[in-house]
C-alpha positions as CSV (number, residue, x, y, z in Angstrom):
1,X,88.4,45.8,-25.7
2,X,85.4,48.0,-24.2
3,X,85.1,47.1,-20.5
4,X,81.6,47.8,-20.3
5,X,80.2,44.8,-21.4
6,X,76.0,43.7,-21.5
7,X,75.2,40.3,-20.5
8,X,72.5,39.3,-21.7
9,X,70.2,35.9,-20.3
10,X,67.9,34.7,-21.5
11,X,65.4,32.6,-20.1
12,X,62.7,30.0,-21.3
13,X,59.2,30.2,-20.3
14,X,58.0,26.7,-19.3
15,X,54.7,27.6,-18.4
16,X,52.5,28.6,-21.4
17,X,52.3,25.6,-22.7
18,X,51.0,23.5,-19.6
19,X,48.9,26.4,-18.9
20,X,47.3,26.1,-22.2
21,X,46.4,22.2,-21.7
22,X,45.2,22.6,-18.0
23,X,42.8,25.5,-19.1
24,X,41.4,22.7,-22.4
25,X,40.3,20.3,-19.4
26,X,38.7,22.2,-17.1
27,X,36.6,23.5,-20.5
28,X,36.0,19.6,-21.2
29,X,35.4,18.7,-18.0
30,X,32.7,21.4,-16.8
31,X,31.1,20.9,-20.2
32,X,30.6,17.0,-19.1
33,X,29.4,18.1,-15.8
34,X,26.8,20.5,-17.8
35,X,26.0,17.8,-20.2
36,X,25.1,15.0,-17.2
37,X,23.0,18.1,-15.3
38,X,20.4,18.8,-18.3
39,X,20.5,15.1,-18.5
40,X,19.3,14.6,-14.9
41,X,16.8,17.8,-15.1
42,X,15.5,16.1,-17.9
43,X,15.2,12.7,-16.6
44,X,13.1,14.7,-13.1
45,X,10.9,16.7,-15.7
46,X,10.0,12.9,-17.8
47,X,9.7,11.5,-14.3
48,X,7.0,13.6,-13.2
49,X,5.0,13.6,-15.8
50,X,4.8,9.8,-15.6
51,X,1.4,8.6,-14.1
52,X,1.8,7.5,-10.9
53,X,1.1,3.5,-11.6
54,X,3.7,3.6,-14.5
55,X,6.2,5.4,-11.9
56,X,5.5,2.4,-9.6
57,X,6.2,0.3,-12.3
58,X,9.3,1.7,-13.2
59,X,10.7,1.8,-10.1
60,X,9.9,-1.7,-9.1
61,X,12.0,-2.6,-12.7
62,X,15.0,-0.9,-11.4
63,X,14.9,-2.2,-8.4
64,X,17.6,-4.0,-6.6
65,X,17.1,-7.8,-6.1
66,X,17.4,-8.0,-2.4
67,X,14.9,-5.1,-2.3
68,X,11.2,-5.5,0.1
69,X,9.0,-3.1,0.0
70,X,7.0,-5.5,3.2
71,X,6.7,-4.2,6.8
72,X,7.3,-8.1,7.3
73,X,11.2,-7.7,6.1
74,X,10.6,-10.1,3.5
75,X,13.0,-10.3,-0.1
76,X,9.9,-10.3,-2.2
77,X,5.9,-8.7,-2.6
78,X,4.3,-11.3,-1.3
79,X,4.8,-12.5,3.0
80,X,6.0,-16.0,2.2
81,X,9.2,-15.2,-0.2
82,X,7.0,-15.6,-3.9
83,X,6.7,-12.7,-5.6
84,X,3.5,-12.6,-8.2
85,X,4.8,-13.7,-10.6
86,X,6.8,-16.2,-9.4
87,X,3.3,-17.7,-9.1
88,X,1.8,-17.4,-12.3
89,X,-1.3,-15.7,-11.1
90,X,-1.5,-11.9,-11.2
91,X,-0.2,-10.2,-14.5
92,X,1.8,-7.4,-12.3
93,X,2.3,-5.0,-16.1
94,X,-1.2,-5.4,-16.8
95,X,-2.7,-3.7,-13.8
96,X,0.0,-1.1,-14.0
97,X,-0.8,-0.1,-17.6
98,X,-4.2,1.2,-15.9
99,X,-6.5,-0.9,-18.5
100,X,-9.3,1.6,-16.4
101,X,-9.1,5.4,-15.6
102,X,-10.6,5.8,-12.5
103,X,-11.7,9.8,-14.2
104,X,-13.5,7.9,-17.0
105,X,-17.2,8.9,-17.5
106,X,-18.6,5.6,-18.4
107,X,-22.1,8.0,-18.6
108,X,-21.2,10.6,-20.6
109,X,-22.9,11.6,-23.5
110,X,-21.5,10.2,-26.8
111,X,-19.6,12.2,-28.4
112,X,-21.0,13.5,-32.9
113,X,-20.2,11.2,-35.2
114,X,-19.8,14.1,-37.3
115,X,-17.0,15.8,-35.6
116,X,-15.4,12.0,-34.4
117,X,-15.6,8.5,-36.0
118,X,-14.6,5.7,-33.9
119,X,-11.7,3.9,-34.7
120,X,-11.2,0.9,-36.1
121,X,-10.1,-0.4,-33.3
122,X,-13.4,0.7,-31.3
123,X,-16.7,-1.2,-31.8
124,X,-19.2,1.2,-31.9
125,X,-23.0,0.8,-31.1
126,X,-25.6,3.6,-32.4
127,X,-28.4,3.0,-30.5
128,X,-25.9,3.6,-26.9
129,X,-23.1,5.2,-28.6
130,X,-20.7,3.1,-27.8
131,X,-20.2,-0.4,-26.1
132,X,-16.9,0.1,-24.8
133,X,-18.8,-0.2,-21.4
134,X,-19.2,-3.7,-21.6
135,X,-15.7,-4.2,-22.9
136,X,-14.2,-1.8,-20.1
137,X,-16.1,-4.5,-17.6
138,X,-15.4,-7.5,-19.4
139,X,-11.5,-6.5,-19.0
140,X,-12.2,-5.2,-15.4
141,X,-13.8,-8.3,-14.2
142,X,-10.9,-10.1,-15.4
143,X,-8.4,-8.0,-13.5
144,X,-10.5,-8.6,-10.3
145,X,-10.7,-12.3,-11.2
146,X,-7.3,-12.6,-11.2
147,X,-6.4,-10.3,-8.2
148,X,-8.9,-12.8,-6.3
149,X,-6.8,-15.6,-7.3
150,X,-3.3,-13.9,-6.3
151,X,-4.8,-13.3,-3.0
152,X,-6.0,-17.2,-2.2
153,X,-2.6,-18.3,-4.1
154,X,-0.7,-16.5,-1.9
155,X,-2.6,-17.5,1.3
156,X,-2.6,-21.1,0.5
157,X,1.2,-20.4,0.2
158,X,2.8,-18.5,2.6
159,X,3.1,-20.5,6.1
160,X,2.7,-17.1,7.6
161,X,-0.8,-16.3,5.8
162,X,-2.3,-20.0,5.9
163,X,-3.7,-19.9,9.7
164,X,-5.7,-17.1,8.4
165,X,-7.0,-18.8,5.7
166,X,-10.4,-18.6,7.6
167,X,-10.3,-15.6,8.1
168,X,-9.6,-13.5,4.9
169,X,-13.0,-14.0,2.6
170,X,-13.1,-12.4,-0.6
171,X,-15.8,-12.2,-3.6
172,X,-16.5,-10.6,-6.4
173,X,-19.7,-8.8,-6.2
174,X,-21.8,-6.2,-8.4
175,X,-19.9,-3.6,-6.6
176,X,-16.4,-4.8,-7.0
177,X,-13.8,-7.1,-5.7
178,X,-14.9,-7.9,-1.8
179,X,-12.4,-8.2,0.8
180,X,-13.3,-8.8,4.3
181,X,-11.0,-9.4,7.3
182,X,-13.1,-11.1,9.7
183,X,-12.4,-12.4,13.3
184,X,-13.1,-16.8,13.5
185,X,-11.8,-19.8,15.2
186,X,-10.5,-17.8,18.0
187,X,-8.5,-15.3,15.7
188,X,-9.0,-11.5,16.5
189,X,-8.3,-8.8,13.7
190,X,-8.3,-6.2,16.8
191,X,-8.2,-6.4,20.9
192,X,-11.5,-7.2,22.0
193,X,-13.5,-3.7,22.4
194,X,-10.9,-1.6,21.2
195,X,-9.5,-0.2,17.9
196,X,-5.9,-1.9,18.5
197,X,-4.9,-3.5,15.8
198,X,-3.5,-7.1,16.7
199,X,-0.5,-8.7,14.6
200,X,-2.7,-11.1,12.6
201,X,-4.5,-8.0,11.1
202,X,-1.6,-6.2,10.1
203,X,-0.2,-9.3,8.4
204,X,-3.2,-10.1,6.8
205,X,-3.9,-6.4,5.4
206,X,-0.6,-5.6,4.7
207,X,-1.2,-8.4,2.0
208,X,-4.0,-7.4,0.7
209,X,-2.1,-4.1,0.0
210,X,0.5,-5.6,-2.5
211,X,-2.6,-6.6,-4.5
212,X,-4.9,-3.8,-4.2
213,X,-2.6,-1.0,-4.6
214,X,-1.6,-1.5,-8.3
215,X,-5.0,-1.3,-9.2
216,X,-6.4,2.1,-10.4
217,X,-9.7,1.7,-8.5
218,X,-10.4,3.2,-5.3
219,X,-11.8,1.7,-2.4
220,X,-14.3,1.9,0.6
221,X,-13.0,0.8,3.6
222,X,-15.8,-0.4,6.5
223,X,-16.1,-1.5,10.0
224,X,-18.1,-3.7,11.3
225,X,-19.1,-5.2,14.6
226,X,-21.8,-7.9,16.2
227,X,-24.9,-7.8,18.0
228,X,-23.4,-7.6,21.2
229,X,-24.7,-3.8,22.4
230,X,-22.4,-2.1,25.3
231,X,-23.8,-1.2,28.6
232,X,-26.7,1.3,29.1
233,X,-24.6,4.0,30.4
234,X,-21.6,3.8,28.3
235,X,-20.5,6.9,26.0
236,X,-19.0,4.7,23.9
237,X,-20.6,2.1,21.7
238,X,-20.6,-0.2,18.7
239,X,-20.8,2.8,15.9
240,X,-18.5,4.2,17.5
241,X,-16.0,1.4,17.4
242,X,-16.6,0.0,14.4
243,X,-15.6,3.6,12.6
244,X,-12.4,3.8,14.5
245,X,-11.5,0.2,13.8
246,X,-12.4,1.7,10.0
247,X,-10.6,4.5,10.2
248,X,-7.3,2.5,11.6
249,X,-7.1,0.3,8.7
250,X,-6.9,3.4,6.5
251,X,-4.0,4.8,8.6
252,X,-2.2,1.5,8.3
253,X,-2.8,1.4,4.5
254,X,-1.1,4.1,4.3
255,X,2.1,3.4,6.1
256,X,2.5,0.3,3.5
257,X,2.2,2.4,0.3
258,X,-1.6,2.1,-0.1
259,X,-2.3,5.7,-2.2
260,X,-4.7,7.9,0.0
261,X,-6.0,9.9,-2.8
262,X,-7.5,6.2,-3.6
263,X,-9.7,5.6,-0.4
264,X,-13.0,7.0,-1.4
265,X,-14.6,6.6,1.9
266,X,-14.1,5.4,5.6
267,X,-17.4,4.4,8.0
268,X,-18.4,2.6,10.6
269,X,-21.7,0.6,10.7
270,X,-21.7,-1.1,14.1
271,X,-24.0,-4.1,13.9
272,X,-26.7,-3.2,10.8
273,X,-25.1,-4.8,8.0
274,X,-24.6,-8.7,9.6
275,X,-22.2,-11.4,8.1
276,X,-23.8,-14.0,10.3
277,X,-27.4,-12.7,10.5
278,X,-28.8,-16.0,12.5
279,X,-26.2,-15.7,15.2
280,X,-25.6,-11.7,15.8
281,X,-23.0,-12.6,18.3
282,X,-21.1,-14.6,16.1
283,X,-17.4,-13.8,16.0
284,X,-18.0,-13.3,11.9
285,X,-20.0,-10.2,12.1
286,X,-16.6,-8.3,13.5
287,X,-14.9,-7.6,10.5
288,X,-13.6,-4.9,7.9
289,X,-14.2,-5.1,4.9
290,X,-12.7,-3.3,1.8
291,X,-14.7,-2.9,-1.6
292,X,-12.5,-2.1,-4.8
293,X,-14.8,-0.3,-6.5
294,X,-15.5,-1.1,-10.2
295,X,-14.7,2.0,-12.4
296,X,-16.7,0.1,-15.1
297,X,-20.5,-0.9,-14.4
298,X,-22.0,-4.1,-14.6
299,X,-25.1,-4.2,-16.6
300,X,-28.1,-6.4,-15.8
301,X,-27.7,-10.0,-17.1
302,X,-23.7,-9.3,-17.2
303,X,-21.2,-12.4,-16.1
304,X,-19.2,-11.3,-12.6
């Protein structure tokens, strides 16, 4: 027998098999995480393209139940617990669907009937070219109706809102929907002589935000003050505080989601424009009021 023998051993490679499935699910699993990313991109891109009141709208869909968006710390829109809807009153969808563009030339030229016929859809009027004015109002003045009536619902409501019941007026004028925050029955909007704003006025105009805000007017914002005139020698005086009371009302607008692209204009008037104009020292004539402007005009002889 030969003494030099070979041994030979031979081995089994365990590996290439569990190397071969690891590598399948790291392929499966970074093509997920690629999948979800162009879904999310896509989702931003759709996002931002939204108009801003539809955003809103969505946003307020997905949101959680327990969710305020109040400086009061409240669980719903409105001070006193009730959202809109829960009171029947304002149709929330509706005035985010933007029913008016606030870019729409209700003066502009109509357009050739030879290069566009109306639609069906679209009553059309030769002699003005068209009369979707008057339907743009009709629907307008029913928005404003009903954001009227959310606003003295909710007052009437909310323990919190109902000692100011005096002292939130609001009307629907030519202009638009009317809101003025006045000082009565001992009630001051702001520290007397001064552009601090006191806790009654921030409750009341944080309200009026929730309504106004989800409309896609704009609005003027105006202060106001009465007759009483400030001493002969002082360097400050009634114009000068009914702007800055003005101009604070837009600053807390803003801090409670009140768009600022929306504020078309802030001034002060001091004591020319009166609410009480028998008694110019009456406590009514301090006030602020805010017009929502109508992006559709009311023609002569029109119901508001």
């Amino acid at each position: 027998m030969s003494k030099n023998k070979t041994l030979i051993i031979r081995g089994k490679h365990k590996h290439g098999h569990e190397d071969h499935k690891s590598h399948g699910v790291w392929k499966i699993a970074y093509a997920d995480f690629m999948t979800a990313l162009m879904a999310f991109f896509l989702m931003m891109w759709l996002t931002s393209s939204m108009p801003e009141n539809i955003r809103k709208g969505v946003a307020t869909y997905f949101a959680p139940v327990g969710a305020s968006a109040n400086v009061a710390g409240t669980n719903s829109i409105l001070e006193g617990g009730q959202s809109l809807e829960e009171i029947g009153i304002l149709d929330k969808m509706k005035l985010e669907q933007s029913i008016f563009s606030p870019t729409t030339n209700y003066n502009a030229a109509p357009k050739s009937k030879s290069t566009e016929e109306p639609t069906s859809t679209e009553s059309y009027d030769e002699n003005t070219g068209s009369n979707s004015d008057a339907e743009s109002a009709a629907k307008e003045q029913r928005v404003f109706e009903e954001a009227q009536q959310a606003l003295n619902e909710s007052i009437l409501k909310d323990p919190v809102l109902q000692p100011l019941s005096e002292n939130i007026l609001i009307s629907i004028t030519p202009e638009g929907l009317k809101i003025e925050l006045i000082d009565k029955n001992n009630t001051n909007m702001f520290a007397v002589g001064s552009k601090q704003m006191l806790p009654e006025m921030r409750t009341a105009l944080s309200q009026v935000a929730k309504v106004i805000r989800v409309l896609p007017n704009k609005i003027n914002i105006t202060g106001h003050t009465d007759g009483r005139p400030y001493g002969a020698n002082a360097t400050y005086n009634n114009w000068d505080l009914s702007t800055d009371r003005a101009l604070e009302s837009r600053r807390f607008l803003v801090t409670v989601d009140f768009q600022e692209s929306k504020i078309a204009s802030v001034v002060g008037k001091a004591s020319n424009d009166l609410l009480n104009s028998k008694d110019p020292l009456s406590s009514s004539n301090r006030r602020i009021s805010i017009l929502v402007l109508r992006n559709a005009p009311i023609e002569k002889g029109q119901k508001q």
